[in-house]
C-alpha positions as CSV (number, residue, x, y, z in Angstrom):
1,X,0.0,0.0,0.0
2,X,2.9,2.7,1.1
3,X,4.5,1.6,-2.5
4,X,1.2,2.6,-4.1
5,X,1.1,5.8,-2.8
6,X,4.7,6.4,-3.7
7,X,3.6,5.7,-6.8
8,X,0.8,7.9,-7.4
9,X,2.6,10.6,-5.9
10,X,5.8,10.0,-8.4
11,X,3.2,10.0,-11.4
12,X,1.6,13.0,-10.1
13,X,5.1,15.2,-9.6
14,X,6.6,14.3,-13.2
15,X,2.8,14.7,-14.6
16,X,1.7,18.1,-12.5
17,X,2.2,20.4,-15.5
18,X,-0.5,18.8,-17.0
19,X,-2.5,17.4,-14.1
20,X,-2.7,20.6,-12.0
21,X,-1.7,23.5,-14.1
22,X,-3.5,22.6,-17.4
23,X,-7.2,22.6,-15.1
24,X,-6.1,25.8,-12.6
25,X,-5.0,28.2,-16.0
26,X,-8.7,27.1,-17.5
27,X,-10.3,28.2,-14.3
28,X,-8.5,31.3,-14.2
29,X,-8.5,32.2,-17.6
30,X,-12.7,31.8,-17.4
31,X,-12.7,33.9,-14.5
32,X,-10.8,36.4,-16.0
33,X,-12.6,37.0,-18.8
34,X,-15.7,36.4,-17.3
35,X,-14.7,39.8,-14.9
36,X,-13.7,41.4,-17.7
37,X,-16.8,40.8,-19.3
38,X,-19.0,42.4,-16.2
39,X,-16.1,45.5,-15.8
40,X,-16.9,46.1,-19.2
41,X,-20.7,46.3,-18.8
42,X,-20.4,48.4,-16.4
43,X,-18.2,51.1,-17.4
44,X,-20.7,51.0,-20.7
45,X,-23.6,51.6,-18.1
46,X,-21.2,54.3,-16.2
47,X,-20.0,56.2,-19.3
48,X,-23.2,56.0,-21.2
49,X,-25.7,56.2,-17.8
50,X,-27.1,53.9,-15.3
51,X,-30.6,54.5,-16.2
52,X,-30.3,54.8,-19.9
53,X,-33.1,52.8,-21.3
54,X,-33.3,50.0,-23.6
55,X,-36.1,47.9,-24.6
56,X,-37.6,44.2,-23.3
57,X,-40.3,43.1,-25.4
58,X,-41.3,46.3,-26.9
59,X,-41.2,47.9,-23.2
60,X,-38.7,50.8,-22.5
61,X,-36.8,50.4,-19.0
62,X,-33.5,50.1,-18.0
63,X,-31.3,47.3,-15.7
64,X,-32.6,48.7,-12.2
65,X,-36.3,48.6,-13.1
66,X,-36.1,45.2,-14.4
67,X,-34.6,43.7,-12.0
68,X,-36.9,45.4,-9.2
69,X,-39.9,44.2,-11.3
70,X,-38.3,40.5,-12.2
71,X,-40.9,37.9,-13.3
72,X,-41.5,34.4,-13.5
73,X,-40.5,34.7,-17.2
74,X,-36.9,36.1,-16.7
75,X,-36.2,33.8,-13.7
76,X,-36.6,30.8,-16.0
77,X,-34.5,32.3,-18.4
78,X,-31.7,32.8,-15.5
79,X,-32.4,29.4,-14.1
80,X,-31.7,27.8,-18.3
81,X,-28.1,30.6,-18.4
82,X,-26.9,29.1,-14.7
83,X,-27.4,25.6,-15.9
84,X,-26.3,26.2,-18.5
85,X,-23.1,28.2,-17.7
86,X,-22.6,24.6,-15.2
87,X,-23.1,22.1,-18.0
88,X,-20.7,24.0,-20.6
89,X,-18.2,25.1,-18.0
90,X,-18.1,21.6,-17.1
91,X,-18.1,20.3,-21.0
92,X,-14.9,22.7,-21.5
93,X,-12.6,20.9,-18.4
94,X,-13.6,17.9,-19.3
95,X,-12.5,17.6,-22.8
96,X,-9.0,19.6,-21.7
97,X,-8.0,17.1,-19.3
98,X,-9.3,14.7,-21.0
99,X,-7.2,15.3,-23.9
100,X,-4.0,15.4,-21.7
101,X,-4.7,12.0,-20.0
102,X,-4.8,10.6,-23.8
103,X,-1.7,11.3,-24.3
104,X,-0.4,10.8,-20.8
105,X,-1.5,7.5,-21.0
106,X,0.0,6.8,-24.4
107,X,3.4,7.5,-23.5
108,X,3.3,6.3,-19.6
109,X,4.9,2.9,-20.3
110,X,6.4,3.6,-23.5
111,X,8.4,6.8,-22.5
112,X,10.1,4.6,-19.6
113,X,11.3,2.0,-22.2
114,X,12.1,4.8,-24.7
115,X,14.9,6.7,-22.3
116,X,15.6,3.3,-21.0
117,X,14.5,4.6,-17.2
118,X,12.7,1.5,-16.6
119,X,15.4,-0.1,-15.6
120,X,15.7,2.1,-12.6
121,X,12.1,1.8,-11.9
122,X,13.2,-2.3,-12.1
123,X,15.8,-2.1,-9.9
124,X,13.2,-1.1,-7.4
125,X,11.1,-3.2,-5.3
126,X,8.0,-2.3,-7.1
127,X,6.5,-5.0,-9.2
128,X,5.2,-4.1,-12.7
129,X,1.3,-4.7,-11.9
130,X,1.8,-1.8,-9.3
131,X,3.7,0.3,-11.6
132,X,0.8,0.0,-14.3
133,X,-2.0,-0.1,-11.9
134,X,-1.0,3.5,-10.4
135,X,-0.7,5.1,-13.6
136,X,-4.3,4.0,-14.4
137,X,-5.4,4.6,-11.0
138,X,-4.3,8.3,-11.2
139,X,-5.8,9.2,-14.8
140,X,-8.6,7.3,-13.8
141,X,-9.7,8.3,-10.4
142,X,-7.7,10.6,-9.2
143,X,-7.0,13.4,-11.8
144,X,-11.0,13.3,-12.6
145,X,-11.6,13.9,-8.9
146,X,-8.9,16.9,-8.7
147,X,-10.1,18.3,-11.7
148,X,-14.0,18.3,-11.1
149,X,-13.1,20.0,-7.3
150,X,-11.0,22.7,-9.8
151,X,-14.2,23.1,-11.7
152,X,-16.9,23.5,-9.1
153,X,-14.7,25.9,-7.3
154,X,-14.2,28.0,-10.5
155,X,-18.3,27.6,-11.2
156,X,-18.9,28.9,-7.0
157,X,-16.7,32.3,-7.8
158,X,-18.3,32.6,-11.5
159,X,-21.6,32.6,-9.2
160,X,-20.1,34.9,-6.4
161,X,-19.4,37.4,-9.3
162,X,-22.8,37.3,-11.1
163,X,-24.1,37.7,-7.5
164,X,-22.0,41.0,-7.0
165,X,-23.1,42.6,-9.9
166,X,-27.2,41.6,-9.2
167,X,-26.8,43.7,-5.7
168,X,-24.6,46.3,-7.1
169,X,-27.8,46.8,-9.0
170,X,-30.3,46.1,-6.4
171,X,-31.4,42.7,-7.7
172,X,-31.9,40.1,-5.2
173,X,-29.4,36.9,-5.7
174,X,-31.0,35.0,-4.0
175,X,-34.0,35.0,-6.3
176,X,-32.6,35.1,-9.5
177,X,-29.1,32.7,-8.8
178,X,-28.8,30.9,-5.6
179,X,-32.7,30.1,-5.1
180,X,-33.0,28.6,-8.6
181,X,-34.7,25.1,-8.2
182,X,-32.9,23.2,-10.9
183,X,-29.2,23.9,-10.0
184,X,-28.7,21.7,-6.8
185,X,-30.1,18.7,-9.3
186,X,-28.0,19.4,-12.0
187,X,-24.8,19.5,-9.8
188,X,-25.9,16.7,-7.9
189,X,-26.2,14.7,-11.4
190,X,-22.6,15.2,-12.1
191,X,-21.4,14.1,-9.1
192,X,-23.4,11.0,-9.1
193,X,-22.1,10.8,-12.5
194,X,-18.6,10.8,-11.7
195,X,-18.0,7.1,-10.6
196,X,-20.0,6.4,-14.1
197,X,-17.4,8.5,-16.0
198,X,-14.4,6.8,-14.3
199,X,-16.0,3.4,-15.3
200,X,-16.1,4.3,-18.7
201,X,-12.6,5.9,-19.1
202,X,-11.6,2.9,-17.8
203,X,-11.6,0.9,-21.3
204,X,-10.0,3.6,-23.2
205,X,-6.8,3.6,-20.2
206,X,-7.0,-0.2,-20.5
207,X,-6.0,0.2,-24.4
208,X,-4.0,3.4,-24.3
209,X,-2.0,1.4,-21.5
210,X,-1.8,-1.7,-23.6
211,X,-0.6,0.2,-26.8
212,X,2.2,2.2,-24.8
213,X,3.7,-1.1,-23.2
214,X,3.5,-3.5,-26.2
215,X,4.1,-1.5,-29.7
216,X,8.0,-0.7,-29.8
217,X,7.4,2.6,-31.6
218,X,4.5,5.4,-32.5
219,X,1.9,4.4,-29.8
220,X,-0.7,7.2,-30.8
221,X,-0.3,5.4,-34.7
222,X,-1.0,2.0,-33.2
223,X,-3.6,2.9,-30.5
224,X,-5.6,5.2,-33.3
225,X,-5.1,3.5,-36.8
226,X,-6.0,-0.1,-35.2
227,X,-9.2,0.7,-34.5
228,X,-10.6,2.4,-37.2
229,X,-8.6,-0.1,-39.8
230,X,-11.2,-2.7,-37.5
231,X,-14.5,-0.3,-38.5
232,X,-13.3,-0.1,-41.7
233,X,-12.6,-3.7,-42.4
234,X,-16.1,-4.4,-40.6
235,X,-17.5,-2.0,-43.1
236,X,-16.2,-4.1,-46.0
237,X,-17.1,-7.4,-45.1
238,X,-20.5,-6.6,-44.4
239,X,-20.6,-5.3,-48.3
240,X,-19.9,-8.7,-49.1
241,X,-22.9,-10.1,-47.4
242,X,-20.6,-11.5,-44.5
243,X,-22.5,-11.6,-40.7
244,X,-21.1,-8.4,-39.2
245,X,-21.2,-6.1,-36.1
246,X,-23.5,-3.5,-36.7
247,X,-22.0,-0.2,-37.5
248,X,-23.4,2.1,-35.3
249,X,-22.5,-0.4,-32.5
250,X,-19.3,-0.7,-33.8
251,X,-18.3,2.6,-34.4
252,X,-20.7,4.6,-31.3
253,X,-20.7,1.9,-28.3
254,X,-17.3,-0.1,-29.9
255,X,-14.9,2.7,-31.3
256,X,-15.6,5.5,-30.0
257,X,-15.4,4.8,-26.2
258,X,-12.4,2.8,-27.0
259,X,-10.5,6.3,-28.1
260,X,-12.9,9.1,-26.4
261,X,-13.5,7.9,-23.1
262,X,-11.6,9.8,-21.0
263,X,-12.7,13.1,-23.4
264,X,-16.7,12.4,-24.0
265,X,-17.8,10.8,-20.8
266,X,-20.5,11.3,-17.6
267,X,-21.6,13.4,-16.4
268,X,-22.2,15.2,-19.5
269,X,-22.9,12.6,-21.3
270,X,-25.9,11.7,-19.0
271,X,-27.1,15.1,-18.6
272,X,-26.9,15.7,-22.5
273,X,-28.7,12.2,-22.8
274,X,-30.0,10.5,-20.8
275,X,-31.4,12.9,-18.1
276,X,-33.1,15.9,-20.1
277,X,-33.5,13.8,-23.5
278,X,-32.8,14.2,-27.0
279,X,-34.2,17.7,-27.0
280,X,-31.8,19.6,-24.9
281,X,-32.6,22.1,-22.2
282,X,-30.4,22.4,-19.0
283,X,-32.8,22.8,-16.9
284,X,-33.8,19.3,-15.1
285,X,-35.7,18.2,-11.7
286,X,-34.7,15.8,-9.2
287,X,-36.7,13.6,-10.9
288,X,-35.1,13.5,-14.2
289,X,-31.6,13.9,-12.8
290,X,-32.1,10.6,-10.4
291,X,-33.7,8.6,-13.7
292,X,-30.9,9.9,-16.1
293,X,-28.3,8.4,-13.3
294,X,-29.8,5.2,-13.2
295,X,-30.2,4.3,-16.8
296,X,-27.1,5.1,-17.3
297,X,-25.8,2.7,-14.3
298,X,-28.1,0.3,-15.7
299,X,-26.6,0.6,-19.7
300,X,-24.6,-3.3,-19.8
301,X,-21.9,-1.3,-22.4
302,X,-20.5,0.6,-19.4
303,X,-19.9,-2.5,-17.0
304,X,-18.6,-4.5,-20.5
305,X,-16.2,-1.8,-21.5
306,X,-15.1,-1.5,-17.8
307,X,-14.5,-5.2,-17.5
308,X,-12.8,-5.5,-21.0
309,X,-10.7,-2.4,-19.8
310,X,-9.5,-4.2,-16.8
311,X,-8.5,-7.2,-19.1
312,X,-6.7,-4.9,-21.0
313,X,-4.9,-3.3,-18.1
314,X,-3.6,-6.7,-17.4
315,X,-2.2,-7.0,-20.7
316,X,-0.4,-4.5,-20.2
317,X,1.1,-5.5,-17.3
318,X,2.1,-8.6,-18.9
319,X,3.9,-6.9,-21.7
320,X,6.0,-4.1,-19.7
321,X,7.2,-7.5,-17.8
322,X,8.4,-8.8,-21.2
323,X,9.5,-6.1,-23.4
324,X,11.6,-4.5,-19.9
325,X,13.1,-8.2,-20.3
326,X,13.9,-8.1,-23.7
């Protein structure tokens, strides 16, 4: 156990350029413009007047009226921009980091036999199922983990900032932000959503792991041109009249979570899916948030990919053991 944690910590110091600083500059970097974005609205307001009017629907009034006299129809359309702001924000870290554990996990046993420092990590008394384990441990669990806490706490001051500027203006942000019904669902959906988004990355570290400890050279070649050559040749057969695997299995369920999984997983995926349907709105009820979770939990592909991502993991194992021997 103490070797595992040494482990995890070694990844996580050679890999914390990516791991910590890629998510922290995204959350600053959206905060920044974000408070840009309000300073600039309000020196427009200062430098062309507060209670300039402007027109809603027709109606001439200006930002202090409206948000004295706020109705039912402009909460809703806050309660659809927070949501939304949630879902996108969380889209946006989500396909960053997910992009650098791709390519983390294509090099993480390759790079080692590459500048020949796996014979250091040999000379250790750290067998090779730990090594591999730890690295998909910590692009698996761990970094998701980090990164989501990076993204809620960057979401809470992008709140905290909308929230300034409603009682700068003598809004109430309680009514029109923190008191909207739908955003403790929707936040509780992604985390409930996180253990399914680890399962299914989990088949796509398997074969990125795999790749990087048996091909000799050009993992990302191997690990991308592999599968698609498989669609492809599917493709053809089935032209032929040969008993196939459906495309769209193939290619959606097969292919796709084999490359993307650690890009294009839950909780967006669920939200986007599952809980609010095939026509999109962000705004969802506990009801639909607690359904969307369980048929998700409840899809076989997810446990399937997760087992066959295990499997591969092991293969891995087996060939770092034999290539480091070779």
């Amino acid at each position: 156990m103490n070797n595992m944690i040494w482990l995890v910590k070694r990844e996580f110091w050679e890999h914390r350029g990516g791991f910590l600083w890629v998510p922290f500059w995204i959350g600053v970097t959206v905060l920044a413009l974000t408070l840009l974005g309000l300073l600039a609205g309000e020196v427009g307001l200062i430098v062309h007047g507060a209670h300039d009017t402007f027109e809603v629907n027709g109606v001439a009034t200006n930002l202090q009226e409206m948000l004295a006299h706020i109705g039912p129809q402009q909460i809703q359309q806050t309660a659809k921009m927070l949501a939304g702001s949630l879902f996108w924000l969380n889209t946006f870290f989500t396909l960053m980091i997910g992009i650098v554990l791709f390519f983390y996990l294509l090099g993480a046993l390759y790079d080692d036999r590459r500048d020949r420092s796996v014979l250091f990590w040999k000379s250790l008394p750290v067998s090779d199922a730990a090594t591999v384990i730890s690295k998909a441990l910590i692009a698996v669990v761990l970094i998701p983990l980090l990164v989501f806490a990076i993204f809620l706490c960057t979401w809470l001051l992008l709140m905290l900032m909308m929230s300034a500027i409603v009682l700068l203006h003598g809004g109430s942000p309680w009514q029109l932000i923190w008191g909207q019904s739908n955003l403790l669902p929707l936040l509780t959906l992604q985390i409930a959503a996180l253990p399914a988004h680890m399962l299914l990355s989990l088949l796509t570290a398997g074969w990125l792991l795999l790749c990087s400890a048996a091909v000799r050279s050009k993992p990302f070649l191997w690990a991308v041109l592999i599968p698609i050559l498989l669609g492809i040749a599917n493709g053809w057969i089935g032209l032929m009249g040969v008993p196939t695997v459906p495309s769209r299995l193939l290619w959606a369920e097969g292919i796709k979570r084999l490359l993307f999984g650690t890009i294009a997983g839950p909780p967006n995926l669920i939200v986007a899916e599952a809980a609010v349907g095939r026509n999109y709105r962000v705004v969802v009820d506990w009801g639909t948030a607690w359904h969307g979770v369980a048929d998700f939990y409840a899809t076989p592909g997810m446990w399937i990919g997760a087992v066959i991502g295990v499997a591969m993991i092991a293969g891995a194992v087996w060939f770092r053991r034999r290539n480091s021997e070779a």
